[in-house]
Structure formats: structure tokens, C-alpha cells
Backbone as a chain_set.jsonl record, in Angstrom:
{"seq": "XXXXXXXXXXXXXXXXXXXXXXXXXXXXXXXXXXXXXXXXXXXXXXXXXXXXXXXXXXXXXXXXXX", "coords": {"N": [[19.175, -5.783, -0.981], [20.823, -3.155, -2.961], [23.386, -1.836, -2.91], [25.187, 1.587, -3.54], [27.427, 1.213, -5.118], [26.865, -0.881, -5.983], [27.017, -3.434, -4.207], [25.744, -6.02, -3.252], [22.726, -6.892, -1.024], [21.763, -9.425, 0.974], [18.348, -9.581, 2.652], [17.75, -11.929, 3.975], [19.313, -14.868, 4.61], [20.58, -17.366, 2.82], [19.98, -20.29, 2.322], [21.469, -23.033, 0.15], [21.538, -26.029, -1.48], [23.092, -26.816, -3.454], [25.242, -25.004, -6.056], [23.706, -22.286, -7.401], [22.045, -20.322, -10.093], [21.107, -16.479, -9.907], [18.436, -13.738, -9.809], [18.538, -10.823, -10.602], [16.603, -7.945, -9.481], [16.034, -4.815, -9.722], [14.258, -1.83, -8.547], [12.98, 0.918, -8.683], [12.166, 2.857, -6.129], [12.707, 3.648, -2.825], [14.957, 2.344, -0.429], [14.046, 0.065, 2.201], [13.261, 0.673, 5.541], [14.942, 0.963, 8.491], [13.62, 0.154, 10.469], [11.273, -1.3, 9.169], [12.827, -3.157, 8.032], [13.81, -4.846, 10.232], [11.676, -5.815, 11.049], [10.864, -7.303, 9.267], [13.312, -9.039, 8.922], [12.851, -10.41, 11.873], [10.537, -11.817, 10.673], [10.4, -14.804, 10.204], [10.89, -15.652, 12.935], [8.795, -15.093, 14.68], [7.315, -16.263, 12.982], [7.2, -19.141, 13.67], [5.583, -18.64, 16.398], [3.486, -17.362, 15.878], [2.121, -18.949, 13.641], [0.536, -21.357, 14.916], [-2.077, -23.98, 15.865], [-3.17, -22.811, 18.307], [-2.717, -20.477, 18.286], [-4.471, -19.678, 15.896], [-6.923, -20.636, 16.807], [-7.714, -19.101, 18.378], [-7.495, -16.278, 17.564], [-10.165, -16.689, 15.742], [-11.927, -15.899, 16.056], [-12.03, -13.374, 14.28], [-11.738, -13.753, 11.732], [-13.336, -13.003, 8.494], [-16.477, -14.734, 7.499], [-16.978, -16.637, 4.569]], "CA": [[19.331, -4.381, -1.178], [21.92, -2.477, -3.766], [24.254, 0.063, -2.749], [25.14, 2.449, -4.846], [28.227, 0.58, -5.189], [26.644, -1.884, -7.092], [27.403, -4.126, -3.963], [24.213, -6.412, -3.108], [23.399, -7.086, 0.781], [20.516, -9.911, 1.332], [18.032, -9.284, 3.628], [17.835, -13.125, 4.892], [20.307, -16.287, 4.493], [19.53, -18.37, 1.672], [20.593, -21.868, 2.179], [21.349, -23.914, -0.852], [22.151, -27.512, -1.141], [24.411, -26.808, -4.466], [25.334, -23.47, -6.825], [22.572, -21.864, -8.633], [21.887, -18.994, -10.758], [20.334, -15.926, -9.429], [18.462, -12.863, -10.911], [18.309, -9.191, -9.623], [15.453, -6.587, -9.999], [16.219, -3.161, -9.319], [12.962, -1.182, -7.94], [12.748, 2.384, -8.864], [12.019, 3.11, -5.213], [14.329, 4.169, -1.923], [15.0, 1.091, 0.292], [13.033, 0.075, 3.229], [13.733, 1.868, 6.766], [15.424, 0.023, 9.555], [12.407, -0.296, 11.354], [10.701, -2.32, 8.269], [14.045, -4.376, 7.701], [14.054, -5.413, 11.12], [10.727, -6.451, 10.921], [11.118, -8.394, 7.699], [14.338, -9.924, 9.703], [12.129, -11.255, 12.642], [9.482, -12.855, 10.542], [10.34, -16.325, 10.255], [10.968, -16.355, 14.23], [7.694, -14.715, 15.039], [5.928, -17.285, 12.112], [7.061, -19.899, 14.684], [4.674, -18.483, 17.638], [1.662, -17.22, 15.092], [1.461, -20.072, 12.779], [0.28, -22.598, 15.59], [-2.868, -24.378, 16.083], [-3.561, -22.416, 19.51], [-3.397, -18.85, 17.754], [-5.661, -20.189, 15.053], [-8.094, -21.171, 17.488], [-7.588, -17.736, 19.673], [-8.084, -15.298, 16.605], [-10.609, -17.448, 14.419], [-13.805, -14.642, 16.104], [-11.951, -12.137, 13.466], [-12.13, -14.367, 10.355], [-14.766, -13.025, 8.073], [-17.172, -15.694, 6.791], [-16.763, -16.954, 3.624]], "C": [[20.624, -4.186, -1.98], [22.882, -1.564, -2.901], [24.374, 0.778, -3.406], [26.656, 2.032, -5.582], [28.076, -0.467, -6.102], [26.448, -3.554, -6.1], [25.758, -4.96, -3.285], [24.267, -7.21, -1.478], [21.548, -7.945, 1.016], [19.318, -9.981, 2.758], [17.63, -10.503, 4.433], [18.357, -13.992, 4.302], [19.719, -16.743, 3.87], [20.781, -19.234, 2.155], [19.838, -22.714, 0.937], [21.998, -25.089, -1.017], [23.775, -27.778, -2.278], [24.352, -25.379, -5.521], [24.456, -23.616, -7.606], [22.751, -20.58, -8.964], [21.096, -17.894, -9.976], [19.572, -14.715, -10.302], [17.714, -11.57, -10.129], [17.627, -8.572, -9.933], [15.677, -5.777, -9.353], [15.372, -2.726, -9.162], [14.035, 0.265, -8.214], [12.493, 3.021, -7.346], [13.482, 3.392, -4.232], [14.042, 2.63, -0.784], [14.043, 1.334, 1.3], [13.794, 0.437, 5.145], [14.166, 0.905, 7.686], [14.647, -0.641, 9.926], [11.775, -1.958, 10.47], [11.719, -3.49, 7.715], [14.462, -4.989, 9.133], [12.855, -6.233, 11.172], [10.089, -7.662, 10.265], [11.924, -9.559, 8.477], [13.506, -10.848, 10.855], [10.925, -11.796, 12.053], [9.095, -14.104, 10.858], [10.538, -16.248, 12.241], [9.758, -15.888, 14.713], [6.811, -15.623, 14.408], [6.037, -18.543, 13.585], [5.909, -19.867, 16.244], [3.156, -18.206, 16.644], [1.516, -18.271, 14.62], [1.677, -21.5, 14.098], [-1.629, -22.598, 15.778], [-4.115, -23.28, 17.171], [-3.979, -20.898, 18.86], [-4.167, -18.911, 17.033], [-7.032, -19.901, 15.554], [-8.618, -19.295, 18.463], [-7.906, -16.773, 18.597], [-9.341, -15.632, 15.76], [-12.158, -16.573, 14.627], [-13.133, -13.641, 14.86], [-11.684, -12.498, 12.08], [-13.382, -13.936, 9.922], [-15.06, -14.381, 7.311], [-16.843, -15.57, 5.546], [-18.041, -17.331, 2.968]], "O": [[21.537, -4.979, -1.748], [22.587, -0.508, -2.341], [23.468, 0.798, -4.239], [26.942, 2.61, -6.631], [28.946, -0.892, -6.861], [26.008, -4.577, -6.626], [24.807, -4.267, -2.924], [25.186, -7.8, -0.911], [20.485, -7.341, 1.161], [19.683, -10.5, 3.814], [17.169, -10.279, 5.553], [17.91, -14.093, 3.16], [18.491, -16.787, 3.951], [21.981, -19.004, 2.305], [18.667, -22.994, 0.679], [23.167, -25.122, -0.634], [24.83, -28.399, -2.146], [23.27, -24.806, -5.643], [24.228, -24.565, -8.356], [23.445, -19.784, -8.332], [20.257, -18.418, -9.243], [19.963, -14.595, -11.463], [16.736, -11.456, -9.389], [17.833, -8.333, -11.123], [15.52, -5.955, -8.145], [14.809, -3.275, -10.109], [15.228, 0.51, -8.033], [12.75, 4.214, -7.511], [14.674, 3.39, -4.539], [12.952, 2.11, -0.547], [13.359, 2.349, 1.422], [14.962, 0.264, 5.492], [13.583, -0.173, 7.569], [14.682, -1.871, 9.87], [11.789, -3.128, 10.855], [11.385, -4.501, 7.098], [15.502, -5.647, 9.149], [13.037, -7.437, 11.353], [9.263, -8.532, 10.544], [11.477, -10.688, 8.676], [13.549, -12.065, 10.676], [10.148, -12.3, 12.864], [8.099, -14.537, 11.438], [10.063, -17.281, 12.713], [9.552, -16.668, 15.643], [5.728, -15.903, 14.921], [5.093, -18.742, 14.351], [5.575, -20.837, 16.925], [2.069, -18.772, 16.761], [0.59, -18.874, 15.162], [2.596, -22.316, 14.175], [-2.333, -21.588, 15.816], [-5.308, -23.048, 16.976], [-5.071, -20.329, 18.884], [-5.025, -18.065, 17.284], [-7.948, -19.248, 15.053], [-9.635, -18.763, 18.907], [-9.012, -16.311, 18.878], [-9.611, -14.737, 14.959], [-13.123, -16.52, 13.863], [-14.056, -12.971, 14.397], [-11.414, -11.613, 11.268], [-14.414, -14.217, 10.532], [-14.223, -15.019, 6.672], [-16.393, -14.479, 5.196], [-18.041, -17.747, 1.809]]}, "num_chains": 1, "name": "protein.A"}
């Protein structure tokens, strides 16, 4: 996210092994609401409980056919 400051505020930790370049896109839009930046924020610890074998197996009646 921007400020209006110009000052830039990432919405999750990038780990990098050595300095790289980066490159910014500005969106014409208004940022995203607490709610949806908290949500964003708990992904990766929520991928840990969905992306397993067991939920696979437990949702796989609401897969449409292919």
C-alpha cells in the first residue's frame, strides 16, 4: 500500500536471500478495508490447515466434474 506520503507499507514480509530490484504499480482505486487486509494477512496460516490431503478428501462432493 502507498500513502499519500509516497511512503510504501507491504502487506506481507518478503524474504530475500540477496538485494533485488523492485517495481511499483499504483491502482487507480482506494485501498482495501481492514477487514480484507487482515484476511489477506492470515492466508498463508490458514493455507496450512486447507491445503491438506484430509480437506481435499472432505470437500471433493463440491468439485464439479470435469
Amino acid at each position: 500500500m502507498v500513502g499519500p506520503e509516497g511512503d510504501v507499507k507491504l502487506l506481507q514480509p518478503v524474504h530475500l536471500t540477496e538485494t533485488r530490484r523492485a517495481l511499483l504499480t499504483i491502482l487507480d482505486e482506494e485501498p482495501l478495508t481492514k477487514v480484507s487486509e487482515c484476511a489477506l494477512l492470515s492466508e498463508a496460516a490458514l493455507a496450512e490447515d486447507w491445503n491438506r490431503p484430509e480437506e481435499d478428501k472432505a470437500w471433493a462432493h463440491l468439485q464439479q466434474a470435469r
